[in-house]
KOLMIVO-803705 format. One line per 2 residues: number of its first residue (from 1); their letters; for each residue x, y, z of C-alpha. Coordinates in nm, 2 decimals, decimal comma, always signed. Layout:
NUM) A) X/Y/Z | ...
% end
This chain:
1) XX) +6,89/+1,47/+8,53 | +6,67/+1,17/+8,40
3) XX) +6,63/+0,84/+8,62 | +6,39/+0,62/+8,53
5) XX) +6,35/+0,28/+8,65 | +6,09/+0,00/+8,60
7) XX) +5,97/-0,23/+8,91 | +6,05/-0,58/+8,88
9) XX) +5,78/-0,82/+9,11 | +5,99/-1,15/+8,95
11) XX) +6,32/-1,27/+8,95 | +6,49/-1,11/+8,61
13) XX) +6,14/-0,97/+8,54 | +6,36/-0,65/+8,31
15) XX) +6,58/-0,84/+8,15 | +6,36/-0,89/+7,81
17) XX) +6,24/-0,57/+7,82 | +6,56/-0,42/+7,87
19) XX) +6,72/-0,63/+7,57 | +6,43/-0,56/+7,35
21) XX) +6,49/-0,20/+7,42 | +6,86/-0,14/+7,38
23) XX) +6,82/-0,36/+7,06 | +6,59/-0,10/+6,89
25) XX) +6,80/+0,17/+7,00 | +7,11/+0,05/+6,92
27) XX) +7,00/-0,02/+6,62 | +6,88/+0,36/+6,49
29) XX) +7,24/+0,46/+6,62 | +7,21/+0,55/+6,99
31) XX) +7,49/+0,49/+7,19 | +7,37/+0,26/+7,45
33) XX) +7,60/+0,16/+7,74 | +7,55/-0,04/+8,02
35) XX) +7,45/-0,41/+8,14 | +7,20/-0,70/+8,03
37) XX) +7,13/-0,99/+8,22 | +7,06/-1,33/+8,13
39) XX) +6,94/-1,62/+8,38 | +7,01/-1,97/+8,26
41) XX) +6,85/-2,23/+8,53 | +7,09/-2,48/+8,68
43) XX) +7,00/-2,89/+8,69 | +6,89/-3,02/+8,97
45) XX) +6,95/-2,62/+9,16 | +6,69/-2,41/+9,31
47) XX) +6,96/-2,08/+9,16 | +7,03/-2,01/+8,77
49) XX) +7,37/-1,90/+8,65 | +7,38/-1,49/+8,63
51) XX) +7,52/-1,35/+8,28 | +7,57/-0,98/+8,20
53) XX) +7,60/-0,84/+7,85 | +7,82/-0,55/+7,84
55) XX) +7,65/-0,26/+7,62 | +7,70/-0,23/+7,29
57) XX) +7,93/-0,49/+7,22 | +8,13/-0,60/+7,53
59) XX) +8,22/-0,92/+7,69 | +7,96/-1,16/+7,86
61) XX) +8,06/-1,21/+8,23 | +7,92/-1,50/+8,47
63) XX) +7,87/-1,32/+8,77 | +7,70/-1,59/+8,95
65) XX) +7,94/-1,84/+9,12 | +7,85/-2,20/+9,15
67) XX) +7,83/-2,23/+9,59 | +7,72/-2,58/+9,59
69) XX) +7,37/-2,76/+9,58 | +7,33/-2,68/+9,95
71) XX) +7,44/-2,31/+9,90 | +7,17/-2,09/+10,05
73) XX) +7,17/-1,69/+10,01 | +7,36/-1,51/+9,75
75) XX) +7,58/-1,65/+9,50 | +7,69/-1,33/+9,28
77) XX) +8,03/-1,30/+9,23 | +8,17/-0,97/+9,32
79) XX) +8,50/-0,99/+9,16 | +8,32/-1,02/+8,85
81) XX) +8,05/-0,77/+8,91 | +8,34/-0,53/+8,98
83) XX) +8,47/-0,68/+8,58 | +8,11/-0,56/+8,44
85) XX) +8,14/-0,19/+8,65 | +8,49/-0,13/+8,48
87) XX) +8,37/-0,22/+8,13 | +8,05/-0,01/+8,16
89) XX) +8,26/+0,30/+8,31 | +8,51/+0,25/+8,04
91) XX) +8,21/+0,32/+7,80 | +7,99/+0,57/+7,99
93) XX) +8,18/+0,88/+7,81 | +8,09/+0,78/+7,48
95) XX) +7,71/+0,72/+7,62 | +7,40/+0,87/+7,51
97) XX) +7,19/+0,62/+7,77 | +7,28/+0,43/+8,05
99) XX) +7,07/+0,10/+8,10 | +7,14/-0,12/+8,44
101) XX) +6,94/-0,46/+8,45 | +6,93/-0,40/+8,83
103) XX) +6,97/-0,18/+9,11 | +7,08/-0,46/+9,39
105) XX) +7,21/-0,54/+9,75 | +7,55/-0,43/+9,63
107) XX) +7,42/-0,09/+9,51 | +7,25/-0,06/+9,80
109) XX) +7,55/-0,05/+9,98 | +7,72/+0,15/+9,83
111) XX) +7,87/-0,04/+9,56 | +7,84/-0,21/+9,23
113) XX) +7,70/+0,04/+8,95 | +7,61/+0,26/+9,24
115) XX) +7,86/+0,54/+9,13 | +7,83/+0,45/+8,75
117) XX) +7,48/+0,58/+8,79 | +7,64/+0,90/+8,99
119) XX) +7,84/+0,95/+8,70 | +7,61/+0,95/+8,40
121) XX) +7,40/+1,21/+8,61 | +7,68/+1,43/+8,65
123) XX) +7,77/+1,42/+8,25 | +7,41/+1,44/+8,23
125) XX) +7,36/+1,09/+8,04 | +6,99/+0,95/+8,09
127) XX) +6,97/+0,65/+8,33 | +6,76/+0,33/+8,31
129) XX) +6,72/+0,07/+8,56 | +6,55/-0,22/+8,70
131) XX) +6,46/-0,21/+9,05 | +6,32/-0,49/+9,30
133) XX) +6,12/-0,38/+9,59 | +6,39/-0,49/+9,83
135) XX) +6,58/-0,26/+9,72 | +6,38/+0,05/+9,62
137) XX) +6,37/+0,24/+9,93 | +6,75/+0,26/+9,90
139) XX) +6,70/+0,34/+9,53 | +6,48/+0,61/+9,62
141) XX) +6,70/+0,74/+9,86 | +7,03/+0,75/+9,63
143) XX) +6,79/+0,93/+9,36 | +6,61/+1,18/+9,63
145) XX) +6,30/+1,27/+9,41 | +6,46/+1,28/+9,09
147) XX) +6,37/+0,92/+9,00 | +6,06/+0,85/+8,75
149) XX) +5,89/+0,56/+8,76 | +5,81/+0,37/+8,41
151) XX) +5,53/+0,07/+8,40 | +5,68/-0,26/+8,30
153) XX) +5,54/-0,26/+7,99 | +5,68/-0,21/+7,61
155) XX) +5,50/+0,06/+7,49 | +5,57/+0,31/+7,83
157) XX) +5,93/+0,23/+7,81 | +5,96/+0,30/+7,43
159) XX) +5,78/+0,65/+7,48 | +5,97/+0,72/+7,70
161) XX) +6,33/+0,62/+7,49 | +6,16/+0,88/+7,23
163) XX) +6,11/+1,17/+7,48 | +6,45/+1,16/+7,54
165) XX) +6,56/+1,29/+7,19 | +6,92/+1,10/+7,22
167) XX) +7,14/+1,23/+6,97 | +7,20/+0,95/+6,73
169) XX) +7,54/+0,84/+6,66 | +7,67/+0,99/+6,32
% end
């Protein structure tokens, strides 16, 4: 089984990285499922709308929901993040990687991408994900010691994509 994750100390700290990475795999032949996340800052808002790319070539879904300018605490949409889980589990058997902008409060619970992740490790399908410190201890615990962590840099991350030896789409 191969976890690796990358710490994020900023809001959306992985997303580039992330992008950047699927992009040069996808683009030798990998097949490459799973989520990308875009921020886009709101006028006048102290929260940014929430995109996910579904991987390769899925649909873009908001799952940020507009609360209000006086909203305060979480504004994710979980119907929507539900949307993105069924796309990316709809994928994960054709998958030779599985990359998750974030391991959150709702995986930490027990839901979101939670059991997408459980899957690929059952069929064996590498996992990559971004991980806040909030969260990590319950990321560490869902892993047990089978987690690796990568520094949040380009050069460690694309090693270890090569290490892998993903069979390339033919």
């Amino acid at each position: 089984m191969t976890i690796a994750y990358i710490r994020s100390l900023q809001r959306g700290g992985t997303n580039e990285l992330f992008d950047l990475f699927a992009h040069h795999l996808l683009a030798q032949g990998f097949r490459v499922v799973g989520t990308i996340q875009t921020n886009t800052p709101r006028p006048k808002s102290h929260k940014c709308d929430m995109d996910v790319r579904i991987l390769p070539d899925g649909d873009i879904i908001r799952i940020s929901q507009d609360l209000g300018p006086n909203s305060r605490g979480c504004h994710l949409d979980p119907s929507a993040l539900e949307e993105a889980v069924m796309q990316t589990t709809a994928r994960l058997d054709q998958a030779d990687l599985l990359i998750l902008n974030k391991f959150g409060k709702q995986e930490a619970q027990g839901r979101g991408f939670r059991d997408v992740i459980a899957q690929a490790v059952m069929q064996d399908i590498p996992v990559l994900v971004g991980v806040n410190d909030l969260n990590l201890a319950d990321f560490l615990t869902f892993c047990g010691d089978e987690a690796v962590e990568l520094p949040t840099d380009r050069e460690h991350l694309f090693k270890w994509g090569d290490a892998l030896k993903l069979p390339q789409n033919s």
